[in-house]
TORMAR-391755 format. One record per residue (C-alpha): y, x, z. Coordinates in steps of 0.2 Angstrom, whole numbers. Layout:
<numars>
<numar <Y; X; Z>>;
...
</numars>
This chain:
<numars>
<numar <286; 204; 27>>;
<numar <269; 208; 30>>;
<numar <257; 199; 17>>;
<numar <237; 199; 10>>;
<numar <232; 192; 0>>;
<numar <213; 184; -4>>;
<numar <206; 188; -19>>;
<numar <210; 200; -32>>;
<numar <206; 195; -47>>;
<numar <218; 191; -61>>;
<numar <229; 180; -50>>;
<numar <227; 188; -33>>;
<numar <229; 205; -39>>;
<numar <244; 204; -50>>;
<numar <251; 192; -34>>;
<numar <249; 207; -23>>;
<numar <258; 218; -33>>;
<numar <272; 207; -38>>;
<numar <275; 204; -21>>;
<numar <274; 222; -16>>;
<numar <288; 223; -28>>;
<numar <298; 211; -23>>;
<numar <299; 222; -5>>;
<numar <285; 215; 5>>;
<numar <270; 226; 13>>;
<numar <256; 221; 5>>;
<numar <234; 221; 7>>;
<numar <224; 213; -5>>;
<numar <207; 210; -1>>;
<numar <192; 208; -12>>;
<numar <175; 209; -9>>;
<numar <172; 219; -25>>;
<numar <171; 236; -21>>;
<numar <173; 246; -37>>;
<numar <188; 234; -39>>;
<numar <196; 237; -23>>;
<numar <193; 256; -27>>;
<numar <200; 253; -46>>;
<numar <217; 244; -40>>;
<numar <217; 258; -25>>;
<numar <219; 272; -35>>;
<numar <233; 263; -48>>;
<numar <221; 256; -61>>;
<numar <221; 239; -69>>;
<numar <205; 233; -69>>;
<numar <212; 220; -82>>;
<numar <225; 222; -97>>;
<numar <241; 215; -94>>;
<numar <256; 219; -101>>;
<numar <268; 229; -86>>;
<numar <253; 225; -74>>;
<numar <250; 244; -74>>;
<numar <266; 251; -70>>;
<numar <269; 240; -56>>;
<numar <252; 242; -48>>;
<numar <255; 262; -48>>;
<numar <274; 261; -42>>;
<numar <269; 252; -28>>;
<numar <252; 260; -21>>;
<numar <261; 276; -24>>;
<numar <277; 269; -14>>;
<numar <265; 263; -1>>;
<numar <268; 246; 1>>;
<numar <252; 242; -8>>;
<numar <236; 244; -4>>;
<numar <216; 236; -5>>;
<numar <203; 232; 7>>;
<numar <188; 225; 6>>;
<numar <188; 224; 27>>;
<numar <196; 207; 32>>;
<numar <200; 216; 50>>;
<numar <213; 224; 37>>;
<numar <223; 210; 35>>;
<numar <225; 205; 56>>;
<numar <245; 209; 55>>;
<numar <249; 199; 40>>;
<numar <260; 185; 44>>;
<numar <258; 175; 26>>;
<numar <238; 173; 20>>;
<numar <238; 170; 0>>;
<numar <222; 164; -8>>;
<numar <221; 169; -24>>;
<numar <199; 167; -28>>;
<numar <194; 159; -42>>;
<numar <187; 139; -46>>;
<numar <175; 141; -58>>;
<numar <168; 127; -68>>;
<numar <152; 122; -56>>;
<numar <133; 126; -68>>;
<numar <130; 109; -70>>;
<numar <144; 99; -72>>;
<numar <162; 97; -73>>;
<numar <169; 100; -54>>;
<numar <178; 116; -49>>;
<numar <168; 125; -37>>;
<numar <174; 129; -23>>;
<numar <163; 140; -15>>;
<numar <173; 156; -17>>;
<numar <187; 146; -7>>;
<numar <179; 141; 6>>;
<numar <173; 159; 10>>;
<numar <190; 166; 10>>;
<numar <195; 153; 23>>;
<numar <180; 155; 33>>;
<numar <182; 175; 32>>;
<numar <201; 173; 36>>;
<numar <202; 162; 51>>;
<numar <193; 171; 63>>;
<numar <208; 182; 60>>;
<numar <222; 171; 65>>;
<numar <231; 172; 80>>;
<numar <250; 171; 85>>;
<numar <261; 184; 77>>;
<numar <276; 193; 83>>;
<numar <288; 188; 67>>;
<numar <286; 169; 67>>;
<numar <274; 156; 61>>;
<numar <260; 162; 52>>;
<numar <255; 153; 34>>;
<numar <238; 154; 23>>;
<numar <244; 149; 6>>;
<numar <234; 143; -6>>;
<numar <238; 148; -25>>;
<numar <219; 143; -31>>;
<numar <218; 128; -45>>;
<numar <210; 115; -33>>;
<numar <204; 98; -35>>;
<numar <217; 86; -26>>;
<numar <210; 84; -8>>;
<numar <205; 101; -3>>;
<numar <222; 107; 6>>;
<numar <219; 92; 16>>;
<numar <202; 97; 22>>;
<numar <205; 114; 22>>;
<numar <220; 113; 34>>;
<numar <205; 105; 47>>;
<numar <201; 122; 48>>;
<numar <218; 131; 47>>;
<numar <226; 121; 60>>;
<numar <216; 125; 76>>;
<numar <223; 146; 75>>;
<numar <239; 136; 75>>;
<numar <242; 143; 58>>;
<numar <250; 132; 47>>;
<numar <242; 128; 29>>;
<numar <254; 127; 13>>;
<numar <249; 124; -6>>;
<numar <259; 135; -17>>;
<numar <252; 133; -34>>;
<numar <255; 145; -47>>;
<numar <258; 146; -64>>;
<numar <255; 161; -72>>;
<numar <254; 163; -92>>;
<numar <240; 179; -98>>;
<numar <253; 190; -106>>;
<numar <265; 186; -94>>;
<numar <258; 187; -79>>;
<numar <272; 199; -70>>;
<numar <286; 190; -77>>;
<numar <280; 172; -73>>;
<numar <278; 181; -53>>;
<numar <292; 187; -53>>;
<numar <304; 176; -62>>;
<numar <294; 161; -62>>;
<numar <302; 144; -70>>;
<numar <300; 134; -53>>;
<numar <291; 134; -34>>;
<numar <282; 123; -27>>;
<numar <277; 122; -9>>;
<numar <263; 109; -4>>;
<numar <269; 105; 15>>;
<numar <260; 100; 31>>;
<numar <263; 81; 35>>;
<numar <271; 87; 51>>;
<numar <290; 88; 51>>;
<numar <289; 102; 62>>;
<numar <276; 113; 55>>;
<numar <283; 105; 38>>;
<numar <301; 115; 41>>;
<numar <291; 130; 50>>;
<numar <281; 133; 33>>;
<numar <296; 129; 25>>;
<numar <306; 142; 32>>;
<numar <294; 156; 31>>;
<numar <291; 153; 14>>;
<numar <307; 154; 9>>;
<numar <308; 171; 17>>;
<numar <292; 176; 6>>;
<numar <303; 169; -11>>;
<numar <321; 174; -5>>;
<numar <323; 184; -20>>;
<numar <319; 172; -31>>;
<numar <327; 157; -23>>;
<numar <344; 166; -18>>;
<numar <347; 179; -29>>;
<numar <337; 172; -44>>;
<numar <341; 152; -39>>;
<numar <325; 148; -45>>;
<numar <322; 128; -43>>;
<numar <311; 126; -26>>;
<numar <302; 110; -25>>;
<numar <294; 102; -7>>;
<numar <283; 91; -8>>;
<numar <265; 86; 1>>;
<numar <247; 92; -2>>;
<numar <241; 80; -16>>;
<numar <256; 82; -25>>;
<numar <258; 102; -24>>;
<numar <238; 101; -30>>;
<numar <241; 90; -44>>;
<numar <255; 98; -51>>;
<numar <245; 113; -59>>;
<numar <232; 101; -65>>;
<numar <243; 89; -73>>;
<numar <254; 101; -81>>;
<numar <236; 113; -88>>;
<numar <230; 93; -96>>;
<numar <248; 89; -104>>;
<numar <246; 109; -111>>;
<numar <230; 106; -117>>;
<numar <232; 86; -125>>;
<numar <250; 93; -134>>;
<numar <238; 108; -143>>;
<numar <223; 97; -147>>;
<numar <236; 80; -155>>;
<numar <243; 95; -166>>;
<numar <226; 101; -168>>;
<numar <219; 82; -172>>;
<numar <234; 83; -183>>;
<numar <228; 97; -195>>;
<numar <210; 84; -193>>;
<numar <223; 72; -204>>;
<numar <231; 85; -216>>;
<numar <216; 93; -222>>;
<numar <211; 73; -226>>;
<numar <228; 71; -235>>;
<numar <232; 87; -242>>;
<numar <248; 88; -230>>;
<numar <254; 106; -221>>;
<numar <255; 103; -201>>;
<numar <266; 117; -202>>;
<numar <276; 110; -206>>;
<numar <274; 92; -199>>;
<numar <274; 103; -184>>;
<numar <289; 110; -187>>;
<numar <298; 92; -191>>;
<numar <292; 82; -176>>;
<numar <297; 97; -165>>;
<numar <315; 95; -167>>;
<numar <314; 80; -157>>;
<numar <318; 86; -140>>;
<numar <307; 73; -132>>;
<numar <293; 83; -138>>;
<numar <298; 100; -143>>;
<numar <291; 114; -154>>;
<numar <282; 124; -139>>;
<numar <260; 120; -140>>;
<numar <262; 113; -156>>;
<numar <254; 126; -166>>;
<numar <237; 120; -175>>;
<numar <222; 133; -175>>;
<numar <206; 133; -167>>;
<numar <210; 127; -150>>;
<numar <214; 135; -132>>;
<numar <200; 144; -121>>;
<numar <201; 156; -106>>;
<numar <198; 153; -88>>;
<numar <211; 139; -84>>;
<numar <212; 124; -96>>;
<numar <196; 120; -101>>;
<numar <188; 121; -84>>;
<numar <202; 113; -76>>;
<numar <206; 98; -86>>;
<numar <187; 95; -85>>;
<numar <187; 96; -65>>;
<numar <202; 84; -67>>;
<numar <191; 69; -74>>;
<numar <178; 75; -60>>;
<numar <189; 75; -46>>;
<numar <195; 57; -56>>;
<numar <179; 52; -53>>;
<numar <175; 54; -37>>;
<numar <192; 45; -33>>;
<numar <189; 29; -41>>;
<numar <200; 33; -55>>;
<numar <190; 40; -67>>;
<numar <199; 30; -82>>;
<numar <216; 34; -81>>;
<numar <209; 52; -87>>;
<numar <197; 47; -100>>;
<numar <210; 53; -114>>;
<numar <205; 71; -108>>;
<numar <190; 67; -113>>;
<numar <194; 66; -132>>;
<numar <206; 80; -129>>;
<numar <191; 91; -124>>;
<numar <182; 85; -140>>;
<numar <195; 90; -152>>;
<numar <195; 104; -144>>;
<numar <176; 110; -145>>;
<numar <177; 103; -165>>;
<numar <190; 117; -169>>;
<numar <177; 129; -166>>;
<numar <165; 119; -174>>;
<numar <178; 117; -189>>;
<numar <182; 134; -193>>;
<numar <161; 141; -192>>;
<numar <162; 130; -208>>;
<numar <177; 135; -216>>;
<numar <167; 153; -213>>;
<numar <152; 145; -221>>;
<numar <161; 139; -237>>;
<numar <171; 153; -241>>;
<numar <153; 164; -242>>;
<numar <145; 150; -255>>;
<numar <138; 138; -240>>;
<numar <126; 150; -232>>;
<numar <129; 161; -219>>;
<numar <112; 171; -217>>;
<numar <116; 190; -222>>;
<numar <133; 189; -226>>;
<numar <145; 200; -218>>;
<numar <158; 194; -208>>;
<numar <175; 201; -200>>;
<numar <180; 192; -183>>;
<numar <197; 201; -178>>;
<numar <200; 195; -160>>;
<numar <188; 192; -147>>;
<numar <201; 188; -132>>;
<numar <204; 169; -128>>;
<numar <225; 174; -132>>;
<numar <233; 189; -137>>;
<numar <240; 203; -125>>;
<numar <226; 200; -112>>;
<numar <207; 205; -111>>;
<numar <202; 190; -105>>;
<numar <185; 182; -114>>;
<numar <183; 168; -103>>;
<numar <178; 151; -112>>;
<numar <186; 163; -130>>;
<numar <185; 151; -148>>;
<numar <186; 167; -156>>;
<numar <169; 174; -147>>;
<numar <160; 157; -149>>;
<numar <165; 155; -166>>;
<numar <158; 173; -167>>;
<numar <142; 171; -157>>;
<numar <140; 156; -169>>;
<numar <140; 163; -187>>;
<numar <131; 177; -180>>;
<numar <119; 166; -175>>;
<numar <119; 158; -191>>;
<numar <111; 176; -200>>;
<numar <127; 184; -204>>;
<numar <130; 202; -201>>;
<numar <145; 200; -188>>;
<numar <160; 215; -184>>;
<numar <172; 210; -172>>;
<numar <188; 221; -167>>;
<numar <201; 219; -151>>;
<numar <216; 229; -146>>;
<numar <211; 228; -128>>;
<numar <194; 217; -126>>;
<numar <182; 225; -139>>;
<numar <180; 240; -126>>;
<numar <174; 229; -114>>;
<numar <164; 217; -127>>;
<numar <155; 235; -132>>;
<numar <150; 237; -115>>;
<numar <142; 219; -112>>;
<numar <135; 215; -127>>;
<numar <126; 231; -135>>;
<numar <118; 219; -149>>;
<numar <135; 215; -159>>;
<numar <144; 227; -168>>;
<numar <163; 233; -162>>;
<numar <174; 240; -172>>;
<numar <191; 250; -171>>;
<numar <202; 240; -178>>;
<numar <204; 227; -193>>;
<numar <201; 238; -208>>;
<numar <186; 246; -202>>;
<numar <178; 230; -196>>;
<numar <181; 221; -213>>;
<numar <173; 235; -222>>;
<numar <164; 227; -235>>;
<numar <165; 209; -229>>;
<numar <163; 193; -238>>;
<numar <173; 183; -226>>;
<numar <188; 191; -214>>;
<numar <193; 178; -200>>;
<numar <209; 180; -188>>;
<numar <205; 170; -172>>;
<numar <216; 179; -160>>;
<numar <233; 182; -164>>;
<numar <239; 199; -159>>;
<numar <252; 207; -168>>;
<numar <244; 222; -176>>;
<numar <232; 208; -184>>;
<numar <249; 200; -191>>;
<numar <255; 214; -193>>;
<numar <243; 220; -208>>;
<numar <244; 226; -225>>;
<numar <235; 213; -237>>;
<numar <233; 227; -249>>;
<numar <226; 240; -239>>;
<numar <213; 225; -232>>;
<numar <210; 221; -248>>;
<numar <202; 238; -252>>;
<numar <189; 236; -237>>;
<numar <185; 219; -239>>;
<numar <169; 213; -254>>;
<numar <179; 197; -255>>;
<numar <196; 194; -250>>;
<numar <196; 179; -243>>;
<numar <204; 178; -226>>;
<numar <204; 161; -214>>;
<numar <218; 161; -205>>;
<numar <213; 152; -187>>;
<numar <228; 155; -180>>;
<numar <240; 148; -193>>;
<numar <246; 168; -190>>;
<numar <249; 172; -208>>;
<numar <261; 170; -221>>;
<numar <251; 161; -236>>;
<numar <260; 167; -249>>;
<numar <262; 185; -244>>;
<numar <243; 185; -244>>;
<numar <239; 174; -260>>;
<numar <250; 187; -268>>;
<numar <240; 202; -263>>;
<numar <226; 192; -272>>;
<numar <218; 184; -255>>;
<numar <212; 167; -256>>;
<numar <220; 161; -239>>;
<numar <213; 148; -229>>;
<numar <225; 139; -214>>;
<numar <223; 126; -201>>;
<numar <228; 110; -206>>;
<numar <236; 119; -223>>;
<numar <233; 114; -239>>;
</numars>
């Protein structure tokens, strides 16, 4: 089929490729230019894992390719939008400006098309409401709106595209261009529905819009009861480890999200469970989500929390001290700094006088080129050269991956907190570390 999609960011761009890869012809369309030139020739603008090798296989195969001309995408049948939500400057809403634009750029490039139906499906994070109003718009070019949510995971964006746990289509409240969507659609998916029998759910707008929300505030309030957890062991001396480890054998809750450290960031859970209560709010409703509220609190105290395990290990003053931050990403195996604990925590204690060295696999390249004042190094043993203090705030594997005896000739003092929970205690306490978990005793 022929497909755009809108947007070529993290979610639009790895969308286009995956789809090119499941057979489809494929534009992407971005206003960015250097972007549209990067992903043109092959080039991740991003780190991904297996992003790259599909981007290149399918610009070089020719079903993929990037515009920054909407006229480009005139024999398209199926319209993704893929632009972002941002949190809004001054408040907790999503903005929705970036979506609006790509509808009001798409429409005027609507029009009957020789295959079928045509669809603009929206994969945005958006407050409940907006397919509603949006279709207004939609619906005239006899184009028919569908919301199709998505739910990728940074690390595993291509896998969750292309084998993804479930689908969900938001569907016009017309039977008729309810089935018509439906149809298409399916044609869109048929690997993954057929061949893959991956669970396709049908539902309406509000529903289809809620779903992603929902299941981003049940993430986030399962990581910060674990995390208000560890609140409670460091009190009473107990290990939320393994308190973790105990209550997750209960298959009503399960093991997954309950890892205790210095809380979630990146571009999706924060901002959207904060334009959850916003969109709450503005319905009426806003205390049926006032728990999120505390969930966001725990959250932010995490950060908060470990700046003063950094400021106790180093005799309780930070000012010229030097510190090792390994991880500056919001997650592992992404690049991603969006909303990151581990650059906050860092921006913090640097901002308390100490002398701050931060290495990442793939996000201190790009923190080197924003942020001339801190110092990047190449990886964990040079940046704890002669620290007082080394922290572990994102949990890549060559960070758990290291020798304790080899740090321990870099460091001044070898003390290491753990915000990750990433590390083996004793392994470290042996090597003559003093270790310092989450929530560990």
């Amino acid at each position: 089929m022929r497909i755009s999609v809108i947007g070529c960011g993290y979610l639009g761009a790895v969308h286009a490729a995956c789809m090119a890869e499941l057979g489809h012809d494929v534009v992407g369309i971005d206003i960015d230019a250097g972007k549209v030139a990067s992903l043109s020739r092959g080039v991740a603008p991003f780190h991904e894992p297996g992003f790259d090798e599909v981007l290149e296989r399918n610009v070089d195969a020719g079903r993929l390719r990037f515009s920054t001309d909407f006229a480009d995408l005139a024999d398209a049948q199926v319209h993704f939008i893929g632009v972002g939500t941002p949190q809004v400057e001054n408040g907790y809403a999503a903005d929705l400006t970036y979506v609006d634009a790509a509808i009001d750029s798409l429409v005027p490039h609507l029009g009957p098309h020789p295959d079928g139906p045509v669809l603009v499906v929206g994969k945005s994070t958006v407050p409940v409401g907006t397919a509603a109003r949006l279709a207004e718009k939609v619906t005239p070019t006899g184009a028919h709106l569908v919301w199709n949510p998505e739910f990728l995971r940074e690390g595993f964006a291509v896998q969750d595209t292309v084998s993804p746990d479930r689908i969900v289509y938001g569907l016009p409240g017309d039977p008729a261009a309810a089935e018509e969507s439906r149809t298409v659609l399916d044609e869109v998916y048929t690997h993954l529905i057929h061949e893959q029998s991956i669970p396709r759910l049908t539902t309406d707008y509000a529903t289809a819009e809620l779903v992603k929300v929902a299941a981003n505030s049940f993430l986030a309030t399962k990581i910060s009861f674990i995390n208000a957890m560890a609140e409670l062991c460091e009190a009473t001396g107990a290990d939320v480890t393994q308190l973790a480890e105990a209550i997750g054998h209960d298959d009503r809750i399960g093991s997954k999200f309950l890892r205790a450290g210095i809380g979630f960031g990146g571009g999706c859970l924060p901002k959207d469970i904060r334009a959850f209560m916003a969109r709450a709010g503005e319905l009426g409703v806003d205390q049926a989500l006032t728990f999120l509220r505390e969930v966001d609190s725990i959250n932010d105290r995490r950060r908060e929390h470990t700046v003063h395990l950094a400021r106790t290990a180093v005799g309780g003053n930070l000012t010229g001290k030097r510190v090792a931050v390994l991880g500056a990403a919001f997650k592992p195996d992404s690049d991603d700094m969006r909303n990151s604990p581990a650059l906050d925590i860092a921006n913090t204690i640097a901002g308390a006088g100490a002398e701050v060295t931060i290495t990442d696999p793939a996000a201190g390249r790009i923190l080197a080129r924003q942020r001339p004042d801190m110092t990047i190094a190449e990886d964990a043993y040079a940046a704890s050269a002669d620290a007082d203090v080394v922290l572990l705030l994102t949990e890549w594997k060559q960070f758990k991956e290291l020798d304790p005896a080899r740090l321990k000739d870099a460091v001044a003092n070898a003390w290491i907190i753990d915000g990750r929970n990433a590390l083996d205690p004793a392994t470290w306490r042996e090597a003559g570390w003093t270790y310092t978990g989450i929530g560990r005793p």
